[in-house]
Structures are given as structure tokens and as C-alpha cells.
LUMPA-574267 format. One record per residue (C-alpha): residue number from 1; chain; z, x, y. Coordinates in pm, 1 decimal, decimal comma. Example, Ala and Ser with C-alpha at 12.3 -4.5 7.8 and 13.67 -1.06 7.14 Angstrom:
! LUMPA-574267
<vogu k="1" c="A" up="780,0" east="1230,0" north="-450,0"/>
<vogu k="2" c="A" up="714,0" east="1367,0" north="-106,0"/>
! end
This chain:
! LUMPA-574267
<vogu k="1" c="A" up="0,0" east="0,0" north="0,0"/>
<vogu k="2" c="A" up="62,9" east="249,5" north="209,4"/>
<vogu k="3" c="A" up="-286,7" east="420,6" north="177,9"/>
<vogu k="4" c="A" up="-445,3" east="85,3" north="284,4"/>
<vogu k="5" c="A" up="-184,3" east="84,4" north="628,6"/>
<vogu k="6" c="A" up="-287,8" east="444,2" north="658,2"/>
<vogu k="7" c="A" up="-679,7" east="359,7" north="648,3"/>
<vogu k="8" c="A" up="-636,9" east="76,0" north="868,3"/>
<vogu k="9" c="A" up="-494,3" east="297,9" north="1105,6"/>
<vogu k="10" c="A" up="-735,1" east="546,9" north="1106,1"/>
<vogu k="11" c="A" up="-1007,8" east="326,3" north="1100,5"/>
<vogu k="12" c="A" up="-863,6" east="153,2" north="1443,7"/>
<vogu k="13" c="A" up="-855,2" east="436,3" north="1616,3"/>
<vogu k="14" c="A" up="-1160,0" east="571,5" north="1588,6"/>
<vogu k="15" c="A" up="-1319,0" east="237,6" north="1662,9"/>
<vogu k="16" c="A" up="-1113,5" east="275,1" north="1991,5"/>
<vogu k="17" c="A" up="-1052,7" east="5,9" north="2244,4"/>
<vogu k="18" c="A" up="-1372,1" east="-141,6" north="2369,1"/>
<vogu k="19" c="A" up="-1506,6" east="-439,2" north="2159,7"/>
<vogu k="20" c="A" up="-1945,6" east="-415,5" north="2040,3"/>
<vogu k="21" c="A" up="-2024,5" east="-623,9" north="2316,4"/>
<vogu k="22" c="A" up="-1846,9" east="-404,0" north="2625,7"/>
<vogu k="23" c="A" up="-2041,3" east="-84,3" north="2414,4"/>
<vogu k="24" c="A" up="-2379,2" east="-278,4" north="2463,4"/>
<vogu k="25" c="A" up="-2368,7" east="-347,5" north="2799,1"/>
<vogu k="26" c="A" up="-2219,6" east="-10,6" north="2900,2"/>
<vogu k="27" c="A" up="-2546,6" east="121,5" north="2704,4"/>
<vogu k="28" c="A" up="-2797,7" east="-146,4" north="2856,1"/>
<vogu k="29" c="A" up="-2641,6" east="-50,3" north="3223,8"/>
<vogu k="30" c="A" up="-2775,7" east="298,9" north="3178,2"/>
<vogu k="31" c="A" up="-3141,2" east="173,8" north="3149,1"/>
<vogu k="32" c="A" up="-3131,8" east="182,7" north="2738,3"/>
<vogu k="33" c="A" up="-3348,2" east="-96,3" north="2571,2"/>
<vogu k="34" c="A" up="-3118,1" east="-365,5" north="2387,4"/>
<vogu k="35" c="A" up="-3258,3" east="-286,3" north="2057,5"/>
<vogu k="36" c="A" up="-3158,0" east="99,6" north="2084,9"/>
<vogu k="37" c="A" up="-2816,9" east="21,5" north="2182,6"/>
<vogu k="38" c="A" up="-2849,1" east="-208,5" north="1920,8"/>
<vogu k="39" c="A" up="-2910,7" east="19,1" north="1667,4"/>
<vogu k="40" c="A" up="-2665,0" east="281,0" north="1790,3"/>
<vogu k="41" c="A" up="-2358,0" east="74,2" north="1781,5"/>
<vogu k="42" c="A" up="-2501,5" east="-24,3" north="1431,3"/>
<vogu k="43" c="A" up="-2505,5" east="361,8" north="1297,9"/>
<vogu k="44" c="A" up="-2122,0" east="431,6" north="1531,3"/>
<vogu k="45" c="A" up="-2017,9" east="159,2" north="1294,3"/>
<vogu k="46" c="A" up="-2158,6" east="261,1" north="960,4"/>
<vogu k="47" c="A" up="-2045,3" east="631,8" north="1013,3"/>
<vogu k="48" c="A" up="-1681,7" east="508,6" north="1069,1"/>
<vogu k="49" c="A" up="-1665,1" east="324,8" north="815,1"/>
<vogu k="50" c="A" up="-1847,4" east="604,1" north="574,5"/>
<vogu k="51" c="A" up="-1548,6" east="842,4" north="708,5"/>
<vogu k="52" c="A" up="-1274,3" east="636,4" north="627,1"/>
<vogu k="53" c="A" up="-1409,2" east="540,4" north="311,2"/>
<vogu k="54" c="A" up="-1474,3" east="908,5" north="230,8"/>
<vogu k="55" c="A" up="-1105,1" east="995,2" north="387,5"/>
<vogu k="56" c="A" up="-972,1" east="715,3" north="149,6"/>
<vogu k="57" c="A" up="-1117,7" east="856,5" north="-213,4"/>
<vogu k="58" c="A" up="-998,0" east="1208,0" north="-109,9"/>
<vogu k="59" c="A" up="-643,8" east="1122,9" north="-30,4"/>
<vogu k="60" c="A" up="-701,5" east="912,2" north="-400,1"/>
<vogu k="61" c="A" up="-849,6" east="1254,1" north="-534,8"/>
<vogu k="62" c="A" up="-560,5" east="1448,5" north="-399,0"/>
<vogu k="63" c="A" up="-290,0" east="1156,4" north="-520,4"/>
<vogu k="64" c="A" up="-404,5" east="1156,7" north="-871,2"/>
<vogu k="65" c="A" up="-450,3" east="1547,7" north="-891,9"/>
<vogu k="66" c="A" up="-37,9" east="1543,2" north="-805,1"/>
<vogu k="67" c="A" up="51,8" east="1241,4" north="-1057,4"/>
<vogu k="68" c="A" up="-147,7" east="1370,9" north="-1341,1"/>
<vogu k="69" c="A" up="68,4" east="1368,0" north="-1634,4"/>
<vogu k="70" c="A" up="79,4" east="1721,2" north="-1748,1"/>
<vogu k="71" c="A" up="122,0" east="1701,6" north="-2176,0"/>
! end
């Protein structure tokens, strides 16, 4: 349980406090087209979530590793 509190965690802040749509329109105000903002808050989200599932089955890794029953 507490790796899942641990992952939320992490996952929250890297996401960080501004929500998609504050992202977009900070993107569109710099002349960016909607679809390429699009599209980068689309690969910002998939990477996050590709390091904390990556973070998660190390830590897993790691915890079985030190709980392997040794005959």
C-alpha cells in the first residue's frame, strides 16, 4: 500500500500544478498551433506516466530482490 501512496505522490508532482487546459493555452498564447500543443501535452503525459510506471517495477525489483527467501 504504501508503494501505491508513494507512486501517487510522485506522479503528482511531476504533473505539477497547472491543469491540461491552463498548459494549452499558455502554449497557444505563444503562437503554437492547437494541434501541436495538443500533441505535446499528449507525449508530457505519456512520459510521466512511463516514469512512474518504470519507477514502480524497480522499487518491485528492488523489494523482491530483499524478501527473497534465501534456502
Amino acid at each position: 500500500m504504501w508503494k501505491v501512496a508513494a507512486l501517487t505522490l510522485t506522479a503528482a508532482s511531476l504533473i505539477g500544478c497547472a491543469t491540461e487546459a491552463e498548459r494549452l493555452a499558455e502554449c497557444e498564447a505563444k503562437g503554437v498551433s492547437r494541434d501541436t500543443c495538443y500533441l505535446a501535452e499528449q507525449n508530457r503525459e505519456n512520459q510521466n506516466r512511463t516514469n512512474a510506471e518504470e519507477s514502480y517495477r524497480w522499487d518491485m525489483e528492488r523489494w523482491d530482490r530483499e524478501h527473497k527467501k534465501k534456502p
